[in-house]
N, C-alpha and C positions, 0 to 999 in steps of 0.2 A: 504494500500500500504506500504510495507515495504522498507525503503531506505537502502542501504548502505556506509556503513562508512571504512574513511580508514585514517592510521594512516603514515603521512610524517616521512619517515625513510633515506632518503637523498636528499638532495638537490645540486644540479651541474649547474656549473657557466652557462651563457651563452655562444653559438656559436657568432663567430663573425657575423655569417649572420643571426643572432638571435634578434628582436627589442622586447619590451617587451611598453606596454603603460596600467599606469591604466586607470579604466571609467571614471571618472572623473577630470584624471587630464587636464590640456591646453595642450595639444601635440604640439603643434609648438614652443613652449618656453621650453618645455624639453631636458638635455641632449640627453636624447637615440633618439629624434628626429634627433637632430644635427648629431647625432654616424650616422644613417641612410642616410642621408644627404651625407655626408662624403663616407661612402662605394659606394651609388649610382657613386658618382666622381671617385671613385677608379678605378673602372670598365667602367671609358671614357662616362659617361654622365656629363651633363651642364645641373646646376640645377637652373633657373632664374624663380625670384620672380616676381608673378602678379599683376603689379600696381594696389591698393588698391581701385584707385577710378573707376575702370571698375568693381568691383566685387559687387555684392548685398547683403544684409542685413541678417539676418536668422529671426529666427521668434522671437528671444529675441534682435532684432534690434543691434546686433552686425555683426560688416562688417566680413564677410570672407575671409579667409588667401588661395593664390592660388598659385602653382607653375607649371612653363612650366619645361619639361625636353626635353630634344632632346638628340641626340650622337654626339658627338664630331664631327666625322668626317662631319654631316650633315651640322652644323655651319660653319666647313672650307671652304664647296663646295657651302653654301650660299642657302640651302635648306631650302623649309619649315620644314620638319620635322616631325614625327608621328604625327598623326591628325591635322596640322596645314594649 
């Protein structure tokens, strides 16, 4: 099988609506999460964090990070919300 090879000859910034995350880094403790974060807001969602002790474990007994979003306006009108 022969592969091919290619040589990076430019490289160009990111889109603002561009997230980027490596495999192994913590993605919820990263900038560009945050950057993420911040755009969804931009755009009239409400991005609230999932109490920590309703969420379960993974398989390396680390608790799981959860966040609800809804739209603005849903919160005003006292709606549940997509999926809620």
């Amino acid at each position: 099988m022969n592969s091919r090879r290619f040589i990076i000859t430019e490289i160009r910034e990111r889109r603002d609506n561009e997230f980027l995350f490596g495999c192994s880094e913590r993605v919820v403790a990263s900038s560009e999460f945050q950057r993420l974060l911040s755009f969804i807001r931009n755009y009239g969602f409400i991005i609230e964090k999932i109490d920590e002790r309703s969420l379960p474990y993974d398989n390396h007994a680390d608790r799981l990070v959860g966040y609800k979003i809804r739209k603005e306006e849903e919160v005003k009108n006292n709606d549940k919300g997509m999926g809620n």
